[in-house]
N, C-alpha and C positions, 0 to 999 in steps of 0.2 A: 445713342452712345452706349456703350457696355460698361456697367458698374460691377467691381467686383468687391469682394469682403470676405469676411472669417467670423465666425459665429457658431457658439458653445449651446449644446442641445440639452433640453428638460432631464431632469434627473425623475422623469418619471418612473415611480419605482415598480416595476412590473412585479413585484409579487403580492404589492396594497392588494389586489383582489381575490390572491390568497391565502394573503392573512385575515383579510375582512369570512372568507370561507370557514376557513380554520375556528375562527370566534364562535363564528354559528355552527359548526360541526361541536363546538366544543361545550357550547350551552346546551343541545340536548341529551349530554350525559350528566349524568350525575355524579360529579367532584366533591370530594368531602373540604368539607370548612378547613382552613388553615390561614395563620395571618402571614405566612411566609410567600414569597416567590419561588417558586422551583424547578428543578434540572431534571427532567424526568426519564429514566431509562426505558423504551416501550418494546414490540417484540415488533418488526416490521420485515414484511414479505417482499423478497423482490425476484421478482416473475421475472426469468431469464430469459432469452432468444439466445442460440448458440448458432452463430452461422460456420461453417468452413468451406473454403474456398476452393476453389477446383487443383491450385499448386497443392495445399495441404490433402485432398484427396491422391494427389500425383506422385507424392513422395513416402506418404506411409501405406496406400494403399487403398482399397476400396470395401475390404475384410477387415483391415486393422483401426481405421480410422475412428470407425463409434468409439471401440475400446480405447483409444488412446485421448480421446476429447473425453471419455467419462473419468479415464486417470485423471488428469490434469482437472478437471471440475472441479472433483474429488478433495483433490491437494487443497484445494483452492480454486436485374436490368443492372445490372452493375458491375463498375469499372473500376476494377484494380491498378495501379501503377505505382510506383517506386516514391511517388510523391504523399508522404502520408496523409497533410492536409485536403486535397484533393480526393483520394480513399475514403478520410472519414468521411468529407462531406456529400461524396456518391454514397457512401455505403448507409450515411443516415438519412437519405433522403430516400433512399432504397425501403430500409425497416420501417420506414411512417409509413409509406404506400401501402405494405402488408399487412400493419398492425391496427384490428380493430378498436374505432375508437373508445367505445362504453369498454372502462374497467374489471366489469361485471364478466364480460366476456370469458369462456375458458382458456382462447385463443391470446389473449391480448395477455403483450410482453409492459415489463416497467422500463427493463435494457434492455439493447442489444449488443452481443457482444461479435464482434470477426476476427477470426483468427485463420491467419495467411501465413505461407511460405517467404512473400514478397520480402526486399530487404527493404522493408521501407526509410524511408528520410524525410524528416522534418522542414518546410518548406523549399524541400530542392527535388528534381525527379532521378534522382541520383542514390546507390547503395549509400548508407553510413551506419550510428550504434544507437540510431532509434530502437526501441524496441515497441513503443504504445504510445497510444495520443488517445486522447477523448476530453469531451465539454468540461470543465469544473462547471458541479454542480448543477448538470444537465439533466439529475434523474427528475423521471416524470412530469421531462417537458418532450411532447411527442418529435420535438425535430432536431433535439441536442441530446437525448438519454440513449446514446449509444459509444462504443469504443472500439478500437482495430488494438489488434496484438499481435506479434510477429512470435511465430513457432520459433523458437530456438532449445527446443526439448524440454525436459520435465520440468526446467525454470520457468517455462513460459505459464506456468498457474502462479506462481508470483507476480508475471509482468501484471496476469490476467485482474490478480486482488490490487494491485495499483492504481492501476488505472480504473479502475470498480471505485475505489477508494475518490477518485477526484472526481467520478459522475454522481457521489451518492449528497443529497440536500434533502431540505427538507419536503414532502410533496405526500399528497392524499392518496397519490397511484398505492401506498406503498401498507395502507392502514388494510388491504382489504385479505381475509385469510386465504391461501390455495384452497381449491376443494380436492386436488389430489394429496393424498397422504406424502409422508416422506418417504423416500426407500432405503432404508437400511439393509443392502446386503452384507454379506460376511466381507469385512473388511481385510483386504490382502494390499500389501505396503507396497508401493507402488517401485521399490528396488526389487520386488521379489519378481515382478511381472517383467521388469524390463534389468539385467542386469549392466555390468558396470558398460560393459564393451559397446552395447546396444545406447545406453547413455551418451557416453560421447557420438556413435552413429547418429543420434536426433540433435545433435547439433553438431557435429562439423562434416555429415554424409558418411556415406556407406564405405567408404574405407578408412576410419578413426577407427582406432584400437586405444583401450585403457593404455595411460603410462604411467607404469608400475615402477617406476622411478623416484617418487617423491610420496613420502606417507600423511599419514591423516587424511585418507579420503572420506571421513565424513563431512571436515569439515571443508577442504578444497575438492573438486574434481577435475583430475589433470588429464587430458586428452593426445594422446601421439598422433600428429597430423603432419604429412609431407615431412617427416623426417625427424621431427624437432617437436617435443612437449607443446601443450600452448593450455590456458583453461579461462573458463570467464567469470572466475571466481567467486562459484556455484557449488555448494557442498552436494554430492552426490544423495542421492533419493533414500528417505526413509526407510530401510529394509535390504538397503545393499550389501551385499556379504563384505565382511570386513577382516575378517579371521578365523582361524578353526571356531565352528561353531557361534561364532560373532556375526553380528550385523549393526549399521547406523540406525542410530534413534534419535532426532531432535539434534543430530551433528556433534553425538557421542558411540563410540563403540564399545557395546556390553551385551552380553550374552543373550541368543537367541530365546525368547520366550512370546508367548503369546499375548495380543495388545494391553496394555492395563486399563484399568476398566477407567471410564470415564468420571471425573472429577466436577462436579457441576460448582461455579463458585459460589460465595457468598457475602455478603458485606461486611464489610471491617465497621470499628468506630465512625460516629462523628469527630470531624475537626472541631479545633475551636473558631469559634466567630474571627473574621480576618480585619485587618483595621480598616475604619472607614474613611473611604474616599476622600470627603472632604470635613473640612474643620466644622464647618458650617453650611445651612443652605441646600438643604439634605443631598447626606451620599449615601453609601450602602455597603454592607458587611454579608460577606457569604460564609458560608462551610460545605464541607464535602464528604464524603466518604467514598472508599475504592474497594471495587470490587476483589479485596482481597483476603479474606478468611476464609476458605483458602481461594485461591486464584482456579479460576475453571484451567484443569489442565485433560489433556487426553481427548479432546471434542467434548470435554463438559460445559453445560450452557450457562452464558452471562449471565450476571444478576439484573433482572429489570425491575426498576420500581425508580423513587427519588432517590437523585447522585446530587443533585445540588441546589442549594436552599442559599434565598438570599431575603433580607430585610434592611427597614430603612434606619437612618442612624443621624444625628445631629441635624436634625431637621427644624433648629432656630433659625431664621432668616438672618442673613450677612448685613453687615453695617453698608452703608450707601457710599461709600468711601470705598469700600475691598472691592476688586473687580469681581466679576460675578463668572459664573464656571467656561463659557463659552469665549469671553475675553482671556481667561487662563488657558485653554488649548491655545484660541490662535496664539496668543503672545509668545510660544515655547517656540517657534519658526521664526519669530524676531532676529534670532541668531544664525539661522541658517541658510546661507548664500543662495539669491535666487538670480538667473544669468548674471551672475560675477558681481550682483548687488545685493544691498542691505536693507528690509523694507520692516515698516513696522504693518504689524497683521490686526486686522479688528474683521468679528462678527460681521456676516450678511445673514440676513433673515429674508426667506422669500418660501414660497408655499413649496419647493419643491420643481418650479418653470420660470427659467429666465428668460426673457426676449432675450435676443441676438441681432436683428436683424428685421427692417419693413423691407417688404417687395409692396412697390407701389403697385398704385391703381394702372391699369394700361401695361402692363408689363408684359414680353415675350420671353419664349424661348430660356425659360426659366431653368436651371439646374440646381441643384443639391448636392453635394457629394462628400459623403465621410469618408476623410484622408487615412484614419485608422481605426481600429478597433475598441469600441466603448460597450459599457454596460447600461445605457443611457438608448434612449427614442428623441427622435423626431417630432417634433408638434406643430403645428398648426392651427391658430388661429387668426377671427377679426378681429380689429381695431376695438370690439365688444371684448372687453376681457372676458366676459362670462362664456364665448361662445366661440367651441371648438370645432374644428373640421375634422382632425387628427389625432388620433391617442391624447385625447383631455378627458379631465375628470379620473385618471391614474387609470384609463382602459386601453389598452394597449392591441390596436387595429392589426389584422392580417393582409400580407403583400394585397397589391389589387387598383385599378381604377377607384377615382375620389372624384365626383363631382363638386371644383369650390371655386366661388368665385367668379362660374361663367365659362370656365376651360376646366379641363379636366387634368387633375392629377394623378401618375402615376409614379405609385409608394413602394419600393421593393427593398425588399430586409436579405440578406443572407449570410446568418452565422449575426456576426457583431458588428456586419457594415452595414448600410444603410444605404438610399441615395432617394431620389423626390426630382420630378421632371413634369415638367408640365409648358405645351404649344406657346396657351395665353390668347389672347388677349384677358388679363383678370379685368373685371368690374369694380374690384374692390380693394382695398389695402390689406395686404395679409400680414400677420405677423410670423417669423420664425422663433423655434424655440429649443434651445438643446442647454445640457450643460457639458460640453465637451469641447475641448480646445482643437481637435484634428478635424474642423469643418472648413468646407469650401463651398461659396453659394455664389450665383451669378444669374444674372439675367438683362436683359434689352428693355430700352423703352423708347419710343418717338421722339427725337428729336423737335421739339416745337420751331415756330418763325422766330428769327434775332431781334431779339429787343435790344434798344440802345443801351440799356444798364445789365444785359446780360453778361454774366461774368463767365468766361470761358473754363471749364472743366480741366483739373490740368491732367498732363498726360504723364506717366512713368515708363521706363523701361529699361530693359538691361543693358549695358556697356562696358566692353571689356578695360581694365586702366591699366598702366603700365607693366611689364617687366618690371618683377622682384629682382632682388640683390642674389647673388647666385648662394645655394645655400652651405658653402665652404669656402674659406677663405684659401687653403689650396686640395689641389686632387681635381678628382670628378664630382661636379653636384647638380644641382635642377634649377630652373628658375622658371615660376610659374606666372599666368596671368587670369587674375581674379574678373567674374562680370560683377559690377557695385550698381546698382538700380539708381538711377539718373532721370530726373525732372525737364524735358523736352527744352528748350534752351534754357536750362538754368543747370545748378552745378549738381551735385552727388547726394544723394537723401540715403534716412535708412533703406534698406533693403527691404523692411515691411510692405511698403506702397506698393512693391513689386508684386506680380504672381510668382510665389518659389516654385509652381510648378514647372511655368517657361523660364528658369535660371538657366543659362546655359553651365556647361561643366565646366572648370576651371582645364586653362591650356597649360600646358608643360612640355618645357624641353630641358637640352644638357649644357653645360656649362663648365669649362676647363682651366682652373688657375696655378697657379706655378705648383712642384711636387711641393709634396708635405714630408718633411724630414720625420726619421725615426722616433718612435717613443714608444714608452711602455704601455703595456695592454695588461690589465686586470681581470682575471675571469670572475665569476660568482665565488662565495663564500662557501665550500662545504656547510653539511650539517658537522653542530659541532660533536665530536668523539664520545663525549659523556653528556648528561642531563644534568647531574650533579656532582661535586669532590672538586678535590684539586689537579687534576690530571686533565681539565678537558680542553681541546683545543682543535681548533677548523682552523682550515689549508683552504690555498687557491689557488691556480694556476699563474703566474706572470711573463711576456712572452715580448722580446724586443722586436716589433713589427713595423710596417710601413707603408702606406697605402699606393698602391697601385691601381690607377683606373677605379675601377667600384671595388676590385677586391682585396684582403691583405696580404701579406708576405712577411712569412717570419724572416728575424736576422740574425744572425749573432749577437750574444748580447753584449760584445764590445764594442757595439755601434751604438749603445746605448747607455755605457758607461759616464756620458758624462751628465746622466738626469739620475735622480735620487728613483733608486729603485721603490717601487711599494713593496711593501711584505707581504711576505707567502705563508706566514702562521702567525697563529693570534689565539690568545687562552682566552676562553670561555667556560661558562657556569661553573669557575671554580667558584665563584663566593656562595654559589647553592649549597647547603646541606643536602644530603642524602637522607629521603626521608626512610624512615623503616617498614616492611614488607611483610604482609605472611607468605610465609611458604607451606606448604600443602603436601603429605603423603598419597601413593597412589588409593583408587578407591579398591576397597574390600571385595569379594564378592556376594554376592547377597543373604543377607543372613540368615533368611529361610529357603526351604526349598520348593514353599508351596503356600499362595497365599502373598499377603503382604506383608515385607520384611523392610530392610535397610541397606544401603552401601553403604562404608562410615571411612572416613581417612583422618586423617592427623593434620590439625590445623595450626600454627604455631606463628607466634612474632621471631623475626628472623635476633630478634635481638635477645629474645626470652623477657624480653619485659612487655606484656600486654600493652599498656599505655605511650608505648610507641609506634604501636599500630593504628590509631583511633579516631587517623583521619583517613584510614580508607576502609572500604567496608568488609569487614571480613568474609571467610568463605566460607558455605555451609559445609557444615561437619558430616551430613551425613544426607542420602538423598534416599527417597521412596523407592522401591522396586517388588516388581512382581513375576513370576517365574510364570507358575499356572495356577489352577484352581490345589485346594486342599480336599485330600479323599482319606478313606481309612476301611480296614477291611471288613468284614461284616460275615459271619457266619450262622449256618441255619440248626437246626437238628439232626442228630447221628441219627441213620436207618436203622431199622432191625437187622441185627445179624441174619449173615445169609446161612449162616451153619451154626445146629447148635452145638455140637461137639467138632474136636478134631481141627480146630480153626476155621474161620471165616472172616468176612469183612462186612465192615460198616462204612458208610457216604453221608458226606451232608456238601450244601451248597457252602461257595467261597465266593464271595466279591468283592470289589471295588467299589463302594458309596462315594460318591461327590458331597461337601457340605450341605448341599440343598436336599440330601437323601435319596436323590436317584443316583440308580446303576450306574455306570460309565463303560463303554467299553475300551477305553484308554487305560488297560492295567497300570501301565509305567505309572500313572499318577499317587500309586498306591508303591509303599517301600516292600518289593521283592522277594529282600529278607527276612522282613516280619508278617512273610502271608503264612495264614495257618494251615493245615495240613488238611486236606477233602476226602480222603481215607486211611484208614486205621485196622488192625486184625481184631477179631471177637473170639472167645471161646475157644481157649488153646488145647482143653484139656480131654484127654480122649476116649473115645467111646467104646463103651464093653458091653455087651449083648447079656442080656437076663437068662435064666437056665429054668428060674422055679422050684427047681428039687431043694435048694440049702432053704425054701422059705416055707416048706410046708409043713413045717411042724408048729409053726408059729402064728396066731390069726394075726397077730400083728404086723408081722412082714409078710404075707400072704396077702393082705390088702395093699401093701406097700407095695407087690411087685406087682399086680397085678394091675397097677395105672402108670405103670412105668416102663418104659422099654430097656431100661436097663436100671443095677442095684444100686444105690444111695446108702452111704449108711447114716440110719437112724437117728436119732437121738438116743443116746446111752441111756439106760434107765435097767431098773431089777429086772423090770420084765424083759428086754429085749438085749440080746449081747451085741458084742462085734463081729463075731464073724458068722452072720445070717445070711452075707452076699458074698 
């Protein structure tokens, strides 16, 4: 006879083995003493695989493609189809095959990441507005630590950080350093490489044009496609021109300047201790601090160290009377309707593996099969509690033949489902074991010889009952016919005893009672006009209609005059105050022109009194900004005159110093107007050729002229006059 059941699988926790790892990795470092518990911020590596797909080489090209997967990084045997599900799980079973397994490896990834042209869809093989799928908390597990990402242009390095975001847990792949450096090229904004036009081309194809229709593209980017605007409400790329000399930055538009330098954060204050848990019976108090004095802005790096500290607190033991902390969760579900009933909840205590389920001795043709998706294994043991066949002892077996029992098992896992099959004949009584409610088990056993006190096994099965009541009393309606699971000559049981897998579907047909006279139809409620004051007030359509067949038909509405209309306006959030607002001046330009300055605007309560603003958080007054570097000019030594009489010229060098004291050859850095002058005239005054005759009466000026090429006069003195030359 075939016996079948339902039975909830071991909550064996498959990462006990890498927390037990984690302990011993963690005891042979050396941790400094603390009586706290802590949240610790660490720096961890995660070694990329960057696949793209033969459509994304198809569409951007075969030249362009590096360049546009290192943009997007930047920012932020295998069968492809429309069906995401499917994708990820070719494409990760794809990336284990290639990826070596020692961590050590240069070759060996933490993720992998695919990014397709495909439109993919979420459990259907069909287009929709999937954009990414991947494992929660897959990383550096070899056959769930991967992701698919749908191209839809420079957004697609957001889809990419998302979905990065639900594979990243906690895992040892991730402690080990690259041995390749990082590569810091000159950073160029990734609007400046791809502009606006080319933007929308990476997502809506090769003939989207910006639509220069609607402003603020930093913070929307609006696409003209087939005629008509459209956008996926995606602020246009870092570096997108935005206005004479403008460009977007962080989805503002302010003057073209070069990046600002990186901001590394730092830690703020501790909090204070948080209240503790419980009254009694120890709880626990944490505190925290955030990485904010100042906040890493610009690619400046996180603060890593301890984020969060906890200790214990009221740890006198409770009176024998107080219920004790695990009776206080369940009991909180006392109130919470479970199938349309009211149960009271108390504690189970079990090691972590509940039976479910004996498959006798002699048993064939044995199945297993998990109905849905858990985070829970399968187990398997004997009648010996101590002694496992199956993921016991919290070690968690890979797909594969199982010798147990005499026949052979086979255990096949894929993704979160599960299943366990095996010929049989077993020797022995097995246990099942899951904690999960979506199991189906079944199996055969020999019918023995009828013994006179044998009690026959009863039998269930589906049966369709009556035709329902039609479902309108007039018009067009349905009346359906339910199968209710029914005990072999006896009457109607729960439907449990049934297989819900062989339920048949409920039958349906139509069903036509007299017309349904006229009446008023109410549509939905508008939003209401205002949020707050006295003025506010939501409308809704009312319509004298009448059903015909399945569909309506409006009427006039003095076919309907003699029913109380509903009304079509209705005041709302008049009893709201109006709370009060700042309003804001535009920003400044920046207040230097070189270096780090300020933007600053005018920040005000719209009422003029501060204290009526001080339930929302006001807005800063003034924001960082940086043009370029600060330079100044730098000059050298005047040369020697190149004449020494009758005029000539002197030179010296003129530069531009950067703060750091080298040259720059970027003059503009340096103000223009206050560069100083690189030459100059010398020696205006002009030259007269010596004769000798007016000097030779005099030994005085007779030595004087005779080392001079031309006359000087003297020093005046008795001896010598003025007109010697």
């Amino acid at each position: 006879m075939l016996q079948t059941g339902h039975f909830t699988e071991a909550t064996s926790n498959f990462f006990k083995q890498q927390e037990l790892r984690r302990m011993k990795w963690e005891s042979n470092r050396v941790m400094p003493r603390t009586t706290y518990r802590r949240s610790v911020s660490k720096e961890r590596w995660v070694e990329t695989l960057v696949v793209a797909d033969s459509k994304m080489i198809e569409y951007h090209g075969s030249e362009n493609v590096e360049s546009y997967i290192l943009t997007i990084i930047n920012m932020q045997e295998l069968k492809i189809t429309h069906h995401a599900d499917k994708t990820l799980a070719s494409f990760c079973k794809w990336q284990k095959s290639i990826n070596p397994k020692l961590d050590t490896n240069p070759l060996h990834h933490d993720v992998a990441v695919l990014l397709t042209r495909k439109d993919i869809c979420a459990a259907m093989n069909q287009p929709c507005e999937t954009l990414g799928l991947s494992h929660l908390s897959g990383m550096c597990q070899p056959h769930r630590s991967c992701n698919i990402n749908e191209d839809s242009g420079l957004p697609l390095a957001f889809t990419i950080a998302h979905e990065l975001g639900h594979s990243h847990g906690w895992g040892f792949c991730l402690d080990d350093v690259p041995k390749k450096k990082d590569l810091k090229p000159p950073f160029i904004a990734p609007g400046v490489i791809y502009d606006v036009h080319h933007q929308c081309q990476l997502q809506y194809g090769p003939n989207a044009t910006f639509c220069d229709q609607v402003d603020n593209i930093c913070q929307t980017l609006w696409c003209f496609v087939k005629g008509s605007c459209r956008s996926k409400l995606d602020a246009a790329a870092d570096g997108t021109r935005c206005g004479e000399n403008k460009w977007c930055l962080s989805g503002e538009c302010i003057t073209v300047g070069k990046s600002p330098e990186a901001i590394n954060g730092a830690w703020g204050s501790w909090s204070s201790w948080s209240h503790c848990t419980r009254t009694c019976g120890a709880g626990i108090q944490a505190a925290e601090r955030h990485c904010n004095n100042p906040e890493p802005q610009f690619g400046g790096k996180y603060c890593t160290g301890e984020r969060k500290r906890y200790h214990m607190c009221n740890v006198k033991g409770c009176q024998k009377t107080t219920p004790n902390f695990r009776q206080m969760q369940c009991s909180e579900f006392d109130t919470v309707a479970y199938k349309n009933e009211f149960y009271q909840w108390i504690p189970v205590y079990n090691k972590g593996y509940v039976d479910i389920g004996l498959i006798p001795k002699g048993a064939r043709h044995i199945k297993v099969v998990e109905v849905s998706e858990a985070g829970n294994f399968l187990a398997l043991r004997s009648e010996d509690p101590q002694k496992y066949y199956l993921n016991g002892g919290f070690i968690i077996q890979w797909n594969g033949d199982y010798e147990v029992a005499g026949t052979i098992f086979k255990y096949g896992r894929k993704g979160d489902l599960e299943n366990l099959t095996a010929s049989g004949p077993t020797n022995e009584s097995l246990w099942l074991q899951e904690n999960n409610p979506g199991i189906k088990y079944e199996y055969t056993v020999r019918k023995g010889s009828s013994l006179e006190n044998e009690v026959e096994e009863p039998e269930y099965f589906w049966k369709y009952g009556k035709w329902t009541s039609c479902s309108v009393t007039c018009g067009n309606g349905f009346q359906r016919q339910i199968a209710h699971c029914v005990k072999r000559e006896k009457s109607m049981v729960k439907n449990l005893f049934c297989d819900p897998e062989t339920q048949p579907k409920a039958k349906q047909k139509k069903c036509t009672e007299k017309d349904c006279p006229p009446r008023w139809w109410a549509g939905e409620w508008q939003k209401c006009s205002t949020t707050c004051g006295p003025t506010g007030e939501k409308k809704r359509t009312v319509l004298c209609i009448q059903k015909l067949g399945f569909d309506e038909q409006a009427l006039p509405v003095e076919e309907c005059q003699h029913l109380l209309k509903p009304k079509t306006r209705l005041s709302c959030n008049r009893d709201i105050s109006c709370p009060s607002d700042w309003t804001v001046s535009n920003w400044t330009e920046c207040s230097t022109t070189c270096g780090v300055g300020a933007f600053w605007r005018l920040v005000e309560c719209n009422t003029k009194n501060q204290s009526d603003c001080q339930h929302i958080k006001k807005p800063d007054p003034a924001r960082r900004c940086y043009l370029r570097p600060c330079a100044q000019w730098r000059v050298g030594n005047w040369s020697k005159c190149s004449a020494s009489c009758g005029g000539g010229t002197q030179e010296r060098a003129v530069q531009c110093i950067s703060v750091d004291g080298h040259a720059t050859k970027e003059e503009n850095w340096c103000e223009q107007e206050t560069k100083p002058p690189d030459s100059q005239e010398c020696n205006l005054q002009k030259c007269v050729k010596s004769t000798g005759s007016s000097c030779s009466k005099d030994r005085l000026s007779v030595n004087f002229c005779e080392r001079a090429l031309r006359c000087s006069p003297p020093p005046v003195s008795a001896e010598a006059g003025s007109a010697f030359c």
